[in-house]
Residue frames relative to the residue before (quaternion, step in Angstrom):
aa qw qx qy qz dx dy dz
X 1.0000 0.0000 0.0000 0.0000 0.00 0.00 0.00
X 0.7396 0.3377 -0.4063 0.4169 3.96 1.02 -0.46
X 0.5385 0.6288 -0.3973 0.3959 3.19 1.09 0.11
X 0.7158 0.4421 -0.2720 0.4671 3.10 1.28 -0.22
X 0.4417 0.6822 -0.1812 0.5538 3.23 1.64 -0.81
X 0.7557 0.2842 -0.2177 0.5485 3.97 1.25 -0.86
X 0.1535 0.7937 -0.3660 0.4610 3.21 1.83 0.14
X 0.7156 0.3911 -0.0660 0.5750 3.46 -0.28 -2.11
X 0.8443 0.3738 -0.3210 0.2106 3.33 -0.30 -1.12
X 0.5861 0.5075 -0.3381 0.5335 3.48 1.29 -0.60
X 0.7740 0.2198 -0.3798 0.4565 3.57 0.36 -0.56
X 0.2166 0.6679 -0.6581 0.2719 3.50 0.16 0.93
X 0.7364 0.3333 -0.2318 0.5412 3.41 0.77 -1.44
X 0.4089 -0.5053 0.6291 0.4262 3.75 -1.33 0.48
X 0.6532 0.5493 -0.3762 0.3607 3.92 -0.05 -0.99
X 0.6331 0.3949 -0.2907 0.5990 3.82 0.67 -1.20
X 0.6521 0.4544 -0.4881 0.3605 3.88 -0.04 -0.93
X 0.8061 0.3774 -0.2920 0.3500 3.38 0.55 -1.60
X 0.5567 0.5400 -0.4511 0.4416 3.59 1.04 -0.22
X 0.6353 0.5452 -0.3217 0.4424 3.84 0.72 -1.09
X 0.7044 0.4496 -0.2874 0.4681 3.61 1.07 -0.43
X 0.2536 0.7234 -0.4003 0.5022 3.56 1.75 -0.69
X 0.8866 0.4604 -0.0196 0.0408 2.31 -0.73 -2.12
X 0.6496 0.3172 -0.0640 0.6879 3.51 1.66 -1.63
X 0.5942 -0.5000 0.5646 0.2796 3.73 0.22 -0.01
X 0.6451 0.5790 -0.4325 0.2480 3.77 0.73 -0.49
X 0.4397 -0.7120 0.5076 0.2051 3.51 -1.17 0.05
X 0.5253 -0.5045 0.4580 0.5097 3.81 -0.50 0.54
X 0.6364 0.4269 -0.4372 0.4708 3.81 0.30 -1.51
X 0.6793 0.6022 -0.3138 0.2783 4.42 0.13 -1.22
X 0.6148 0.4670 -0.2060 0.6012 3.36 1.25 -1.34
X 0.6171 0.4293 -0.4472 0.4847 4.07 0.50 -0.62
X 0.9484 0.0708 -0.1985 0.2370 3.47 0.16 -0.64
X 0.4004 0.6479 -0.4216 0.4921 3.27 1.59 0.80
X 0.4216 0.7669 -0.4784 0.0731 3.64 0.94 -0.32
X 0.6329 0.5324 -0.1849 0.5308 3.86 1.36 -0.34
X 0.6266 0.5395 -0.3151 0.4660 3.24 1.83 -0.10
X 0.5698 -0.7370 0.3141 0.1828 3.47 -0.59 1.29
X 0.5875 0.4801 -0.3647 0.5398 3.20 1.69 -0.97
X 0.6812 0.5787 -0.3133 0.3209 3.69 0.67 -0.96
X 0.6106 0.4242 -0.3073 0.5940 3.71 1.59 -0.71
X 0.5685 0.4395 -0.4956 0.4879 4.02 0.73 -0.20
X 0.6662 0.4321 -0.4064 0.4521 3.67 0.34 -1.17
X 0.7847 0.3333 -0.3634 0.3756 4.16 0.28 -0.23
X 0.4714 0.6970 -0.2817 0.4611 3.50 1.79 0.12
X 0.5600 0.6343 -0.0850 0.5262 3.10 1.61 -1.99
X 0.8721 0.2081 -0.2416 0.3713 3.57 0.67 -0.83
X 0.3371 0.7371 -0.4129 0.4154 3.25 1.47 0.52
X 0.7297 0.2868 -0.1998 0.5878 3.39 0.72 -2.02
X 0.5287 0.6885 -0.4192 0.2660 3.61 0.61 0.43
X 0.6971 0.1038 -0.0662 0.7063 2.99 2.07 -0.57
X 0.3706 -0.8074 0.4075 0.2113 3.09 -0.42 1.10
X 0.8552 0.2541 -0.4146 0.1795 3.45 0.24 -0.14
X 0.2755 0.4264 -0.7180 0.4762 3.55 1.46 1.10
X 0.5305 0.4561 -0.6699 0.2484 3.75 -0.50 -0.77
X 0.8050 0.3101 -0.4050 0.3029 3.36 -0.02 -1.62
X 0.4686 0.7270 -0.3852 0.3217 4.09 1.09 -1.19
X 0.8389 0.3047 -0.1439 0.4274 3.08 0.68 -1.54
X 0.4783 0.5840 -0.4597 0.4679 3.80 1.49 0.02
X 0.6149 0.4911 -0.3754 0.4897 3.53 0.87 -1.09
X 0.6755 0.3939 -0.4545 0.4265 3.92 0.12 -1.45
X 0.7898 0.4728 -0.1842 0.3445 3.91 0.21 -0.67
X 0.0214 -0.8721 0.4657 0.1485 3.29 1.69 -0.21
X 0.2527 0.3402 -0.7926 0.4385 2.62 -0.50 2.35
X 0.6587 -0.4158 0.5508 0.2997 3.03 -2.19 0.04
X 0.5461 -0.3057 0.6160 0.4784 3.88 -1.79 0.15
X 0.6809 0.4736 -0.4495 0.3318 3.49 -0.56 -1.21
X 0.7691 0.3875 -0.3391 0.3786 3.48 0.14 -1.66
X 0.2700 0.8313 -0.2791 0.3977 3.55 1.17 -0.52
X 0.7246 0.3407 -0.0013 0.5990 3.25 -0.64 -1.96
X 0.9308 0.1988 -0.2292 0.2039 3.54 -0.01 -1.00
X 0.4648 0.5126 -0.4998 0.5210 3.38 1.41 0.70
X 0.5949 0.4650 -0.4805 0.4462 3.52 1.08 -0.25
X 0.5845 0.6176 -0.3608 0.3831 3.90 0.73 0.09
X 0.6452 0.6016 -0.0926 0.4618 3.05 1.72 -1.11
X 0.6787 0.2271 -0.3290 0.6161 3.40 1.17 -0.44
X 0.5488 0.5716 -0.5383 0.2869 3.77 0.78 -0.11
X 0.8590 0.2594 -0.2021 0.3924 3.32 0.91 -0.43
């Protein structure tokens, strides 16, 4: 669920969306229908703790912690 939850929150911004897509390789069409796919919530987790200060932004907008963050993005990586 925070993986999805950071989902929403990154594409709020056009700039974050288009960078978050940059970034993972994913496609608008990939993210619609992968949302239940684990690799697809690590890869939008992955680029959070990748830059800290959406990580923290988006820990605060979601009121969770960086930490919990980073570490659900570990959890579906593996």
């Amino acid at each position: 669920m925070l993986a999805l939850e950071a989902l929403g929150w990154a594409l709020a911004d056009e700039r974050r969306a288009e960078r978050l897509l940059s970034l993972t390789g994913l496609t608008p069409e990939r993210l619609r229908n992968g949302l239940s796919d684990r690799g697809v919530q690590a890869a939008v987790l992955e680029f959070l703790a990748n830059h800290e200060p959406d990580l923290v932004l988006a820990a605060d907008a979601l009121d969770a912690t960086p930490g919990a963050l980073v570490a659900a993005a570990q959890e579906l990586a593996t």
